[in-house]
C-alpha positions as CSV (number, residue, x, y, z in Angstrom):
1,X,0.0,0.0,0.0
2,X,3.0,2.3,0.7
3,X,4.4,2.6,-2.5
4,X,0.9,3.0,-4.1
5,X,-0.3,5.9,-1.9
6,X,4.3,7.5,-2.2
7,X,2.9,7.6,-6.0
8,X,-0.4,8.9,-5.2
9,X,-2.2,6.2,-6.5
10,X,-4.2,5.9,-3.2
11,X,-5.6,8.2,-0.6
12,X,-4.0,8.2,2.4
13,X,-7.0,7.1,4.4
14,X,-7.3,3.8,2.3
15,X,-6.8,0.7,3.6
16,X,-7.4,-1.7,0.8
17,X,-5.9,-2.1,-2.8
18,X,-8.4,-2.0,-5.5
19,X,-9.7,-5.3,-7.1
20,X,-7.8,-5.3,-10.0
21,X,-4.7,-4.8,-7.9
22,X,-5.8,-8.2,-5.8
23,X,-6.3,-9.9,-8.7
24,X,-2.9,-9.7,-9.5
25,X,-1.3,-10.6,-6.0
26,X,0.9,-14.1,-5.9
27,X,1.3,-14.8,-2.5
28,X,1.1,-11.5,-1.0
29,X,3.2,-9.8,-4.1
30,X,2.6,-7.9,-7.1
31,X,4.9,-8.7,-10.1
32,X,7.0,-5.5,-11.8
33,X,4.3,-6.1,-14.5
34,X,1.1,-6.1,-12.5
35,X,2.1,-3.1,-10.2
36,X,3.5,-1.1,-13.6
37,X,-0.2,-1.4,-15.3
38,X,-1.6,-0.5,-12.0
39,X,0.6,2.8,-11.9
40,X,-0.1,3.4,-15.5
41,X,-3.9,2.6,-15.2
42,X,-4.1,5.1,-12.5
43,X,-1.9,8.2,-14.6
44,X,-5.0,7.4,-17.3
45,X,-7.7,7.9,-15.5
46,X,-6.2,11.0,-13.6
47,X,-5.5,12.4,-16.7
48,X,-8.8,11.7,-18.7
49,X,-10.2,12.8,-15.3
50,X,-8.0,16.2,-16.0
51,X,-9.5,16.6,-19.0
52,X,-13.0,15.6,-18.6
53,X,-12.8,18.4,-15.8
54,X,-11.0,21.0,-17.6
55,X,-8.0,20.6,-15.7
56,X,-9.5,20.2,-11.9
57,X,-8.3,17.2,-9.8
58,X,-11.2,15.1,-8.3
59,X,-10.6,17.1,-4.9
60,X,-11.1,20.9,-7.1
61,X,-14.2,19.4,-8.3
62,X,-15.6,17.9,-4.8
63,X,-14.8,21.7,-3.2
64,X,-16.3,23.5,-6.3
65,X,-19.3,21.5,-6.1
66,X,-19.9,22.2,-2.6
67,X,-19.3,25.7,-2.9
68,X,-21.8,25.9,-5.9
69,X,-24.4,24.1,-3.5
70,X,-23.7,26.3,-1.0
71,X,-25.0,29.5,-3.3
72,X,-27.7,27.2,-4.9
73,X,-30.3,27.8,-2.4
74,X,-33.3,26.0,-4.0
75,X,-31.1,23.3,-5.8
76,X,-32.5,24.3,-9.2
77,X,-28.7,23.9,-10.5
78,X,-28.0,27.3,-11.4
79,X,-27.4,30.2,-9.0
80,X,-30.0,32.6,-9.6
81,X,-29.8,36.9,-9.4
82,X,-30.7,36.6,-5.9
83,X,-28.5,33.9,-4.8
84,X,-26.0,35.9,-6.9
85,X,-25.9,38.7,-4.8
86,X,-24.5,37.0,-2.1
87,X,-21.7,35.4,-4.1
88,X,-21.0,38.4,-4.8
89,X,-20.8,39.9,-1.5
90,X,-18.9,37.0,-0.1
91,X,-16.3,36.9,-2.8
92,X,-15.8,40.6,-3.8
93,X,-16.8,42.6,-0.5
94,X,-14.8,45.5,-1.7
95,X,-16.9,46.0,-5.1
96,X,-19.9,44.4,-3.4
97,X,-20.1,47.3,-1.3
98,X,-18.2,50.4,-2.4
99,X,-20.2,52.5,-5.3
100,X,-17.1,53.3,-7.2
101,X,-16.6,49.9,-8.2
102,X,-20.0,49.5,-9.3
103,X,-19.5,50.5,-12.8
104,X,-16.5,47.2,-12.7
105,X,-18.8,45.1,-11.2
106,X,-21.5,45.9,-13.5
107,X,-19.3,45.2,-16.7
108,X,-17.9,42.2,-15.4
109,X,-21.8,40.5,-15.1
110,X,-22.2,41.6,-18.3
111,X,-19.1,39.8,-19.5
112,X,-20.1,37.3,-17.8
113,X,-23.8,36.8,-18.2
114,X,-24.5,37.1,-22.2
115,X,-28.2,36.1,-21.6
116,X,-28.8,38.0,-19.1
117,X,-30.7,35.4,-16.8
């Protein structure tokens, strides 16, 4: 398990090796072959993972996700004008609150918001 999770192939907090992994064990070893597909298995997926994610690792994506939900009061998937505001306010205090900056914070939402919804 050590050498897996030195590579980053597992979590620290994991405790077992995968099936595919256990599959390959001969008496309580992997062969140079088996471990090397493992390792190279794993560098796939995290990097179709990459991709599919536009370049977030799993973890990004968990935190993003939670921090989308956070500002998605009503769970419709979308953060609305209202819910917006508070973004907004939470991110950017500074524009959020000082009238000079409105004009910035104005273009930016339109920059950002083509539809306007």
């Amino acid at each position: 398990l050590k050498a897996f999770k030195d590579l980053g192939c597992l979590r620290e907090d994991q405790t077992v090796l995968p099936d595919e992994v256990v599959e390959d064990l001969k008496e309580g070893f992997l062969s140079h072959a088996a471990f090397t597909r493992f390792v190279q298995e794993y560098d796939w997926q995290r990097r179709r993972q990459l991709i599919d994610s536009g370049g977030y690792t799993i973890e990004q994506m968990e935190q993003l996700r939670r921090q989308f939900a956070y500002y998605d009061w009503d769970d419709s998937g979308d953060v609305s004008k209202k819910e917006l505001v508070q973004l907004i306010v939470d991110v950017f205090p500074d524009m959020a609150f000082d009238p000079d900056k409105r004009p910035l914070l104005l273009q930016i939402m339109r920059e950002t918001d083509s539809d306007s919804s």
